[in-house]
C-alpha positions as CSV (number, residue, x, y, z in Angstrom):
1,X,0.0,0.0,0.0
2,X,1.5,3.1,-1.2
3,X,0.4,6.6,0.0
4,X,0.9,9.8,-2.1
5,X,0.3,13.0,-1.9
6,X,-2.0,15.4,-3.7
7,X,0.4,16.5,-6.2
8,X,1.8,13.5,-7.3
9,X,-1.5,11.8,-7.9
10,X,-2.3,14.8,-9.9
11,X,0.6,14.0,-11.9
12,X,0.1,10.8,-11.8
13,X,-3.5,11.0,-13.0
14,X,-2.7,13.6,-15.3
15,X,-5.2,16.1,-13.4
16,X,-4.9,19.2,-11.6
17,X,-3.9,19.2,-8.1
18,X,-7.3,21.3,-6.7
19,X,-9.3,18.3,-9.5
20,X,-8.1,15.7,-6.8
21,X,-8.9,18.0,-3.6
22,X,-12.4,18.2,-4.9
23,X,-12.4,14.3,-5.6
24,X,-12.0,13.9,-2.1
25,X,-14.4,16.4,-1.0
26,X,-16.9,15.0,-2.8
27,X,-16.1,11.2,-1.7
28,X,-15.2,9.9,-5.1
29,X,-11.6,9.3,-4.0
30,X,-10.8,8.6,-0.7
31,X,-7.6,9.4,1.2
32,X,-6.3,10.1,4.9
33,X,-5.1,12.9,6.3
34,X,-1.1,12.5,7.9
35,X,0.0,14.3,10.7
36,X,0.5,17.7,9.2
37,X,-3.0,17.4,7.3
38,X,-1.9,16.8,4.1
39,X,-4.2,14.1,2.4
40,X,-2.7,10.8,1.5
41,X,-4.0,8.7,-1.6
42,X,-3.2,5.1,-2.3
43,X,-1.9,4.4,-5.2
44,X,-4.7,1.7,-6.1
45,X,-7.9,4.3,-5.1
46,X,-6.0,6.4,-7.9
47,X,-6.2,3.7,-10.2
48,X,-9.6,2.8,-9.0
49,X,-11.0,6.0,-9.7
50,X,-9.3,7.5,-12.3
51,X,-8.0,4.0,-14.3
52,X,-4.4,3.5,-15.8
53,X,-1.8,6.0,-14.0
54,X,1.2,7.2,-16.1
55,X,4.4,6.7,-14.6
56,X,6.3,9.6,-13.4
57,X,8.9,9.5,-16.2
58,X,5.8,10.0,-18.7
59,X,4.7,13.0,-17.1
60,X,8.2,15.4,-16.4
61,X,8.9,14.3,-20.1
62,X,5.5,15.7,-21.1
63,X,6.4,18.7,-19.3
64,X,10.0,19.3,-20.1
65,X,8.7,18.8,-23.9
66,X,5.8,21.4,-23.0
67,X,8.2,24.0,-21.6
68,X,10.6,26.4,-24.1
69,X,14.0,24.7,-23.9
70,X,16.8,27.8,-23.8
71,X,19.4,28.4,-26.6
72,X,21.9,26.8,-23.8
73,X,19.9,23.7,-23.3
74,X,20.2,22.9,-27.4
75,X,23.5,23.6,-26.8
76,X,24.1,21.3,-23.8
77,X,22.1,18.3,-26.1
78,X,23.9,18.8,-28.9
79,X,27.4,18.4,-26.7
80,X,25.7,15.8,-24.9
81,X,24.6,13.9,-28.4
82,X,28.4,14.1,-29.7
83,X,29.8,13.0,-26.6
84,X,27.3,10.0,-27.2
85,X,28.1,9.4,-30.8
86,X,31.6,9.3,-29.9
87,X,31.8,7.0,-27.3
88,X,29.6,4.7,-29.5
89,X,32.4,4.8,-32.0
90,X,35.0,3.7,-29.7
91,X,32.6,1.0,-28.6
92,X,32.5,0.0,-32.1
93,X,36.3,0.2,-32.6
94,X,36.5,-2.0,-29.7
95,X,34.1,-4.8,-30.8
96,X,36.0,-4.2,-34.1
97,X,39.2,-5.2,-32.5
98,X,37.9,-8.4,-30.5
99,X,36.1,-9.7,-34.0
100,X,39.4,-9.5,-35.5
101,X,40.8,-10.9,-32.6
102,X,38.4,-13.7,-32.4
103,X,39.0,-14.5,-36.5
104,X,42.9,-14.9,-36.3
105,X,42.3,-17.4,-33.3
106,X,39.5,-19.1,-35.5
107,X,41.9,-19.0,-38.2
108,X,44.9,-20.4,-36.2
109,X,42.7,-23.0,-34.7
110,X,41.5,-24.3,-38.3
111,X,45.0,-24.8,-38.9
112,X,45.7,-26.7,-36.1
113,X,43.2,-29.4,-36.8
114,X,44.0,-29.7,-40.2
115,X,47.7,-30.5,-39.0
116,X,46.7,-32.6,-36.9
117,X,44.4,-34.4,-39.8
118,X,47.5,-34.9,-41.8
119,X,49.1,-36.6,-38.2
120,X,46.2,-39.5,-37.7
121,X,46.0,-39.8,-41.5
122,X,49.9,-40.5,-41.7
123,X,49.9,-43.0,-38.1
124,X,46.7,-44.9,-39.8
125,X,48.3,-45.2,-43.1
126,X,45.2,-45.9,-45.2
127,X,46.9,-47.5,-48.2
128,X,46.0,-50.8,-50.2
129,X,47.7,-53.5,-48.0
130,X,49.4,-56.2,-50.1
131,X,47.2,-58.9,-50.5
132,X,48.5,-62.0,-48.6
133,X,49.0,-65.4,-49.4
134,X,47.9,-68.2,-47.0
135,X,51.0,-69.8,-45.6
136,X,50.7,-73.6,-47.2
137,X,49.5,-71.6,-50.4
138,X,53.5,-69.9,-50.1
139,X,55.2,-72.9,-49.4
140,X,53.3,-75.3,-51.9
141,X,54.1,-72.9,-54.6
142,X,58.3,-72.6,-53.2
143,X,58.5,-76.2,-53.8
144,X,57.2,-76.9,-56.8
């Protein structure tokens, strides 16, 4: 159970702050008051009575796009953007470096096997054996 106050359920809601006062008045939202009394909302009577909240990151976007930005702010982005696009770069140049990396080992490992192909191949020589005679077919044939 999470209690908020007035002004962030107006954010939330995306209502005015003195909308949600009378909502209370009225008894269509209900809320306590704390110590200081300021009313506290749950956040589920919010969603109860007004349906699907934004989240809070919705709503200071939709204001900081509302607002004029100043010449300095563009500024600031655009130093900010670069910045960005530059360490993306070296992030690239790094991958870059560790695919090459990663294709000479390939490469060196390719070789390897294929050395070691030619190895087995050479220990099991594969060639035609002689055929051999049987052993009283050899000496029948020496003495006659």
């Amino acid at each position: 159970m999470t209690l908020i106050g007035a002004r962030e359920a107006a954010q939330l809601t995306g209502r005015d702050r003195s909308t949600i006062l009378r909502a209370i008045e009225n008894g269509k939202l209900s809320a306590t008051r704390d110590e200081q009394g300021h009313y506290r909302i749950d956040v589920a009577e919010l969603e109860r009575a007004y349906g699907t909240l934004r989240s809070p990151v919705e709503g200071a976007e939709a204001d900081a796009e509302a607002m004029p930005q100043p010449a300095y702010a563009d500024a600031a982005r655009a130093a900010a953007l670069e910045r960005e696009v530059q360490l993306l770069r070296e992030m690239m140049q790094g991958h870059d470096r560790e695919r090459q990396q990663w294709e000479e080992e390939r490469t060196f490992l390719r070789s390897l096997i294929e050395r070691q192909t030619e190895q087995v191949k050479l220990l099991t020589d594969e060639r035609q054996q002689r055929e051999r005679t049987p052993l009283f077919a050899r000496l029948f044939r020496r003495s006659a």
